[in-house]
VOGU-3710 file (C-alpha; in Angstrom, 3 decimals, decimal comma):
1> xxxxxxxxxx> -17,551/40,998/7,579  -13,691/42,407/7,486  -15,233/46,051/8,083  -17,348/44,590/10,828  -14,092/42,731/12,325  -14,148/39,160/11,711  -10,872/37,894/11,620  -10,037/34,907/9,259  -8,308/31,811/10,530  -4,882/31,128/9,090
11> xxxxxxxxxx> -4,135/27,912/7,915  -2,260/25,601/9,216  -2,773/22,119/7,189  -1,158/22,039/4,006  -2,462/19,041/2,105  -0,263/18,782/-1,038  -1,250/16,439/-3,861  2,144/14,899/-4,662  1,047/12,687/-6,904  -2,625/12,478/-8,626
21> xxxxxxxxxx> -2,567/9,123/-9,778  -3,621/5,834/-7,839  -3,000/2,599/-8,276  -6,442/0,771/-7,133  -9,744/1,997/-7,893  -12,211/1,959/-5,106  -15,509/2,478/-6,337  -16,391/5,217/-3,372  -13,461/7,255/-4,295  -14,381/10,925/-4,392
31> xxxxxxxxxx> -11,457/12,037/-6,740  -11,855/9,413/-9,325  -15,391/8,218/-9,244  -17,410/11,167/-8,732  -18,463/14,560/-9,993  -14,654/16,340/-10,280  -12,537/15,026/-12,965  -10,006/17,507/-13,223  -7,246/15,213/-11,929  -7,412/13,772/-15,776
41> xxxxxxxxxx> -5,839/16,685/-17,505  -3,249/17,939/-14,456  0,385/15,723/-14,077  1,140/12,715/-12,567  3,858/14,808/-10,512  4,548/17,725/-8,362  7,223/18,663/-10,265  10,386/20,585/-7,922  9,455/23,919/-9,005  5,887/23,792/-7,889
51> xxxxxxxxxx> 7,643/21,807/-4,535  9,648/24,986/-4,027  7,059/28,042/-4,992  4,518/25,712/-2,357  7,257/25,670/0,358  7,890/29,468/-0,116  4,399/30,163/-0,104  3,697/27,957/3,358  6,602/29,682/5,046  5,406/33,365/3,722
61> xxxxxxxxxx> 2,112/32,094/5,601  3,564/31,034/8,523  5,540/33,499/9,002  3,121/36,107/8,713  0,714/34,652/11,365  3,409/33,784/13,687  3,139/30,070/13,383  4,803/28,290/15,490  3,702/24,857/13,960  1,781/23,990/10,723
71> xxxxxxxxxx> 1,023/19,949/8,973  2,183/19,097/5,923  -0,560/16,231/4,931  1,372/14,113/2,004  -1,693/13,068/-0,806  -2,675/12,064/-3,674  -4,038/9,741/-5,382  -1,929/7,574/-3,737  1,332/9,894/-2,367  3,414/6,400/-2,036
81> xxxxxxxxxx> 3,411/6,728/-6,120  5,569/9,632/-6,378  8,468/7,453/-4,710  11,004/8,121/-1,843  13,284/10,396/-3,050  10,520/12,948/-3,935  8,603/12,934/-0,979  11,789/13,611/0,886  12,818/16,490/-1,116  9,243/17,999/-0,831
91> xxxxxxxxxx> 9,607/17,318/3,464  13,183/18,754/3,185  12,017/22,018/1,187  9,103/22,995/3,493  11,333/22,381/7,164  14,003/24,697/5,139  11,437/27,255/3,734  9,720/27,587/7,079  13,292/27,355/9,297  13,555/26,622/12,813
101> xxxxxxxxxx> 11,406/29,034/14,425  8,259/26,367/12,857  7,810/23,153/13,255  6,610/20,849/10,472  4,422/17,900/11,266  4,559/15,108/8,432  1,615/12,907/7,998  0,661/10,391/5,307  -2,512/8,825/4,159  -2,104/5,708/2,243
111> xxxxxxxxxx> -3,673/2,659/0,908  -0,444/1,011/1,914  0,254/-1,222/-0,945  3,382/0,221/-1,744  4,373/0,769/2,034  7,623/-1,191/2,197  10,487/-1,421/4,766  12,352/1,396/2,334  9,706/3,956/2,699  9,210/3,055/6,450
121> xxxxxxxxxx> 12,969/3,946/7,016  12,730/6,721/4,900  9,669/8,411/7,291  11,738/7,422/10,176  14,672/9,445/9,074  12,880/12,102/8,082  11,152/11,619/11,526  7,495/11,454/10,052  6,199/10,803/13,074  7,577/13,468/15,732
131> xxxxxxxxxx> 5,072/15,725/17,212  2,580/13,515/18,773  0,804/16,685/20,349  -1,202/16,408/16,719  -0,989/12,599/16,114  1,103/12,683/13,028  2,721/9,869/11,305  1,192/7,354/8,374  -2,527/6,810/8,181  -3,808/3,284/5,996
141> xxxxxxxxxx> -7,086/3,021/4,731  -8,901/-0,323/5,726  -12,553/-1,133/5,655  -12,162/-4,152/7,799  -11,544/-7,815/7,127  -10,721/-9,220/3,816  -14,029/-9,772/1,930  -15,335/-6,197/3,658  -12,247/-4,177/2,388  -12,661/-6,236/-1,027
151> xxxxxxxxxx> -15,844/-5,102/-1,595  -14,440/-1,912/-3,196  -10,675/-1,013/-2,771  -9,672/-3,143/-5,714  -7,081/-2,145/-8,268  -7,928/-1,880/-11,880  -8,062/-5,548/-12,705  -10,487/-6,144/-10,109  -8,040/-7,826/-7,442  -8,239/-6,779/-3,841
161> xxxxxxxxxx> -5,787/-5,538/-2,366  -6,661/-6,619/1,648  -3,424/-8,955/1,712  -1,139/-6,512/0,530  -2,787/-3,794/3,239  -1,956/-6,367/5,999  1,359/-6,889/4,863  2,133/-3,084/5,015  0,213/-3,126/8,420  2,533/-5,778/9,754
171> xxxxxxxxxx> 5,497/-3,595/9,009  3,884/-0,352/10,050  3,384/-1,992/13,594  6,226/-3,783/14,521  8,369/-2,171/17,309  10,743/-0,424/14,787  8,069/1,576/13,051  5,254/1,804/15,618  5,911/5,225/16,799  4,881/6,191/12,728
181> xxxxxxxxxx> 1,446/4,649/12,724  -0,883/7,381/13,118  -4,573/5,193/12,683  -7,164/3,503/10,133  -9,559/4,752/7,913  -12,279/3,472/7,198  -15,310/3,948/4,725  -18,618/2,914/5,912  -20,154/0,371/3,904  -23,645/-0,532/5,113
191> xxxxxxxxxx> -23,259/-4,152/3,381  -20,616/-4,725/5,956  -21,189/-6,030/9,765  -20,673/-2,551/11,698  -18,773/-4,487/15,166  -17,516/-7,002/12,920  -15,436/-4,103/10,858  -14,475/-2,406/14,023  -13,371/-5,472/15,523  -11,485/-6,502/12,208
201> xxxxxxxxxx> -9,644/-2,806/12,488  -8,931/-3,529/16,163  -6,767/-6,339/15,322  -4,114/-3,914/14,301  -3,800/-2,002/17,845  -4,522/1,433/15,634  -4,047/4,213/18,540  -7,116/6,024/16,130  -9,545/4,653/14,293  -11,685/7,392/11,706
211> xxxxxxxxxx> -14,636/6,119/10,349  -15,450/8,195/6,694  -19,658/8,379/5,827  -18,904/7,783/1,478  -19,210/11,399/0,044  -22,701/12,324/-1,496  -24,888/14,928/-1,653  -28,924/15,238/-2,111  -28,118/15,680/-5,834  -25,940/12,465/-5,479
221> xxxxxxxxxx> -26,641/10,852/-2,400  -24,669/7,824/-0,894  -25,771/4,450/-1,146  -28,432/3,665/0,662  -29,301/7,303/1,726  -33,215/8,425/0,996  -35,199/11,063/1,430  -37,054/9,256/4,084  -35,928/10,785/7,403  -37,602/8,124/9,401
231> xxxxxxxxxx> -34,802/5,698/7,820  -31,117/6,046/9,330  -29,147/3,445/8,253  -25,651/5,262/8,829  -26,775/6,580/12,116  -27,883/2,500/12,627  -24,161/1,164/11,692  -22,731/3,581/13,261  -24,558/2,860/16,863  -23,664/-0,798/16,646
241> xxxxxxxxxx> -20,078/0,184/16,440  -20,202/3,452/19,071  -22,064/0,335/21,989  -19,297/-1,729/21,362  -17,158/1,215/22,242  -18,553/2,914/24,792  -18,855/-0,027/26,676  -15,439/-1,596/27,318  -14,416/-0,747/30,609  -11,134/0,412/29,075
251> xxxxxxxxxx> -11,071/1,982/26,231  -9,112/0,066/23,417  -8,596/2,803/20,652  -9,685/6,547/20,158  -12,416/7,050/17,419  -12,813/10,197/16,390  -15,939/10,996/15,213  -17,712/9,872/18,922  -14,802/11,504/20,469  -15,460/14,479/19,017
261> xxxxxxxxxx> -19,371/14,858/19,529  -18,709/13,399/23,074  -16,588/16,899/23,179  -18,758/19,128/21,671  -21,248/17,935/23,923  -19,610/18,605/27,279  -18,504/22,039/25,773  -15,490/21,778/23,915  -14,733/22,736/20,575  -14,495/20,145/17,330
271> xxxxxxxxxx> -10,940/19,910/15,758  -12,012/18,819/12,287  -14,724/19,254/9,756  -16,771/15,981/9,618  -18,735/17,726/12,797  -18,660/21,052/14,668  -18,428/24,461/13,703  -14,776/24,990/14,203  -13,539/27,358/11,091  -11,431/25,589/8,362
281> xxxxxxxxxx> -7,762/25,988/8,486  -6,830/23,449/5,660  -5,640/24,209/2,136  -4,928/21,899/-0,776  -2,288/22,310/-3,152  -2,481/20,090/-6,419  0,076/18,352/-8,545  -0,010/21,762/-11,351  0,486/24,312/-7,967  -3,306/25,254/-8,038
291> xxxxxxxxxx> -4,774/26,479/-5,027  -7,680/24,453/-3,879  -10,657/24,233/-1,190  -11,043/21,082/0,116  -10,489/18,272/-1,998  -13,763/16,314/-0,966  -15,765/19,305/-2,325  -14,721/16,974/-5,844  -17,373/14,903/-4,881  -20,644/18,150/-5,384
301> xxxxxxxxxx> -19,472/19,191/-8,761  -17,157/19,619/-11,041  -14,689/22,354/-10,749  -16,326/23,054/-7,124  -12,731/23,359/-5,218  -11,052/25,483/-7,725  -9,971/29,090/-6,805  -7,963/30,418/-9,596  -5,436/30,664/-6,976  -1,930/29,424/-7,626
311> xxxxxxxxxx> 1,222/29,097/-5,534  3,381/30,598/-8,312  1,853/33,941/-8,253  -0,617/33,867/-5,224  -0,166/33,916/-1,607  -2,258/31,875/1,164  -3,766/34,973/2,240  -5,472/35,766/-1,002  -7,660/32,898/-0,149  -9,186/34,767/2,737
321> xxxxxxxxxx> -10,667/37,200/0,150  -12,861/34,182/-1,145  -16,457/33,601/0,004  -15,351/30,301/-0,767  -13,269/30,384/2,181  -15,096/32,434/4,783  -18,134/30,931/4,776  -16,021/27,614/6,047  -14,910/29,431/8,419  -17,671/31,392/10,073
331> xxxxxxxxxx> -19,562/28,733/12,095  -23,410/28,990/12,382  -23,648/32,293/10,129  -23,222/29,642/7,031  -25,499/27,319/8,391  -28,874/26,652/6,878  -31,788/28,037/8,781  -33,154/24,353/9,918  -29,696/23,813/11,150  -30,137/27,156/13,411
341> xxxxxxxxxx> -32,993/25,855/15,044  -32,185/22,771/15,366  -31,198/21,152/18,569  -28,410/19,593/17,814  -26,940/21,879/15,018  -23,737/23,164/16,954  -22,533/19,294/17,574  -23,524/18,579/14,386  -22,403/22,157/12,665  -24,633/21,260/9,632
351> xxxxxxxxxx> -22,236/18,105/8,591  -19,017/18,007/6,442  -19,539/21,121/4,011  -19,065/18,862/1,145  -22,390/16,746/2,162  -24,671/20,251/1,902  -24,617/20,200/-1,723  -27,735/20,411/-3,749  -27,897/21,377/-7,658  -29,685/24,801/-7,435
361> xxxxxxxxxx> -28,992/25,893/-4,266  -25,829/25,407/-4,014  -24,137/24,507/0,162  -26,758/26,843/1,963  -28,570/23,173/2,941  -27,857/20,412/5,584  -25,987/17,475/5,591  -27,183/15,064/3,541  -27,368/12,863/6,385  -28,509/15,016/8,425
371> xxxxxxxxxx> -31,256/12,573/9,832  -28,365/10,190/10,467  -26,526/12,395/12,431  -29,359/13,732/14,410  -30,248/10,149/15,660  -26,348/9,345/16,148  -25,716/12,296/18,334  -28,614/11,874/19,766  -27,578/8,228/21,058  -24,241/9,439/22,038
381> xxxxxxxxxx> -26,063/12,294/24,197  -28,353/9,943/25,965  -25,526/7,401/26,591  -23,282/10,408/28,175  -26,054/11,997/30,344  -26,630/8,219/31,793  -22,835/7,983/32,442  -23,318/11,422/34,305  -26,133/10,537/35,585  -24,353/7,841/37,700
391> xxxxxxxxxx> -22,063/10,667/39,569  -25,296/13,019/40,007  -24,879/15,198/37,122  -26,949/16,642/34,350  -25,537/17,187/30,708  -27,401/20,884/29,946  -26,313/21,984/26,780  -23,132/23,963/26,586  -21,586/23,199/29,986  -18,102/20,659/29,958
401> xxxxxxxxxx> -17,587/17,765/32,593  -14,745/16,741/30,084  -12,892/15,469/32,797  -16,103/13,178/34,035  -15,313/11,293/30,633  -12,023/12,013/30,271  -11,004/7,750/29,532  -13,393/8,308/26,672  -11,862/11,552/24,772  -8,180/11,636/25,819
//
């Protein structure tokens, strides 16, 4: 493919594992519950010699590709664990490794548990938060009100930890700290109401909302997921939540997922990997300084991110090298053949890579829920074409009218 000139896409996400412990113990979790367990023999830590080879080795990258801006995603486990005074060395090593000429975006994904006033002042100083060209800033997982969160982001002991998320959220969105809130996560759980979640996450005024289908795969699929294609009950949820969207006159929060098929649809092009065929420009770097695909590829089996790569000896580009990497970032040559011909496959792009797993044929399938996402797009389609309808235009399939539904995307 080199000979033949396809040119890899650098990377420009940086998602470093700073700490890989947590301290609840949702039963979805991908990392803890499911097929990768290497987490149980690497440390707790990034310790400040794997801090400093990873900012050398994001600035060599940078540099060579002419970056002028890269994220730095702060992990973990929980990344709140590793405490303040780490997580602003590791934010002070990259800015200095990469120097002026790059900027580096900040962003944090959290349970929020541990998200005090301290650490909120400590991301303000450190200006977590600046560069709202890529919505950066602290991310909190919620799966809606208290007994749907409950149901399975409980610690250890089996206490939830809802109260202590609203707490945090009450800090997070105060005036002081607003500008750092970046949005909610949430896990779909088909036990819980679908517009009674959304509504429950609305509460908080999140400027994004990202709703997560659990990780699976057809050799582990997610609850409720069966082979019967005739059954969608993802697809289902997820409708109940996309009408209560798409139909207030003003739009009260973006959520990504229908924002992005909306913009696949009229043309554009997806900017993460739950949909679309956009290449992959992330890279995770673990607690030990081991270079790693995707994280959620845990979930498939184990050892399935691992490169051999590490930041002490290896450099970013090495990774291109991988057929690992390229065949995340090639588009429809990596797709599976029913995902060529199918109608929908360049919205849907064949589904997160992590969801394509099978045991004996590997990622070379579609999504899991790939009968879910059919029917969802599907719905999303019909509901766009009857918005264009109304100003005498037909959705054919690769031409924009982004601006047409601008209010809905922006």
């Amino acid at each position: 493919m080199i000979a033949s000139g396809w040119q890899p896409t650098p990377f420009r996400q940086f998602i470093l594992k700073i700490h890989s412990r947590c301290d609840l113990a949702c039963s979805y979790c991908y990392m803890y519950e499911m097929a990768d367990q290497s987490w149980r023999s690497r440390p707790r830590h990034m310790s400040p010699e794997t801090v400093t080879a990873t900012a050398a080795r994001i600035a060599e990258h940078a540099h060579a590709h002419d970056l002028t801006s890269v994220e730095l995603i702060l992990h973990g486990g929980e990344p709140l664990l590793a405490g303040p005074e780490s997580i602003r060395r590791i934010v002070t090593a990259v800015r200095s490794a990469v120097g002026s000429g790059v900027r580096v975006d900040v962003s944090l994904q959290t349970n929020a548990t541990l998200l005090t006033s301290a650490y909120l002042t400590l991301f303000d100083e450190l200006r977590v938060g600046v560069g709202v060209g890529v919505g950066v800033g602290v991310g909190v997982s919620l799966d809606g009100d208290e007994r749907m969160h409950d149901r399975s982001r409980r610690d250890a002991a089996g206490k939830g930890s809802h109260s202590a998320v609203v707490e945090a959220l009450d800090r997070l969105t105060a005036p002081r700290f607003r500008h750092l809130f970046r949005g909610l996560l949430c896990t779909v759980d088909l036990r819980n109401d679908p517009v009674g979640a959304y509504e429950a996450l609305l509460g908080f005024a999140p400027p994004t909302i990202d709703f997560l289908l659990p990780h699976g795969n057809w050799s582990e699929p997610p609850p409720g997921r069966t082979t019967d294609e005739t059954v969608t009950p993802y697809a289902d949820w997820l409708i109940a939540v996309f009408d209560r969207w798409y139909g207030t006159p003003a739009e009260p929060v973006k959520v990504r997922l229908f924002g992005e098929i909306i913009h696949l649809l009229l043309g554009g092009r997806s900017a993460s990997e739950q949909i679309g065929l956009s290449p992959a420009a992330m890279v995770v770097i673990e607690t030990d300084g081991e270079i790693e695909q995707s994280d959620l590829l845990k979930s498939a089996f184990e050892g399935a991110p691992a490169t051999g790569l590490h930041v002490g000896r290896d450099s970013f580009d090495d990774l291109f090298l991988l057929p690992s990497t390229a065949v995340r970032q090639i588009g429809e040559l990596a797709l599976a053949p029913e995902c060529v011909s199918c109608p929908v496959g360049r919205i849907c792009g064949g589904g997160l890579y992590a969801h394509r797993y099978r045991a004996g044929s590997g990622f070379a399938n579609p999504s899991v829920y790939c009968a879910d996402l059919l029917c969802l797009i599907g719905h999303i389609r019909a509901a766009v074409q009857r918005t264009m309808n109304k100003r005498g235009r037909f959705l054919p399939p690769g031409l924009g009218y982004f601006k047409i539904l601008k209010t809905y995307i922006d």
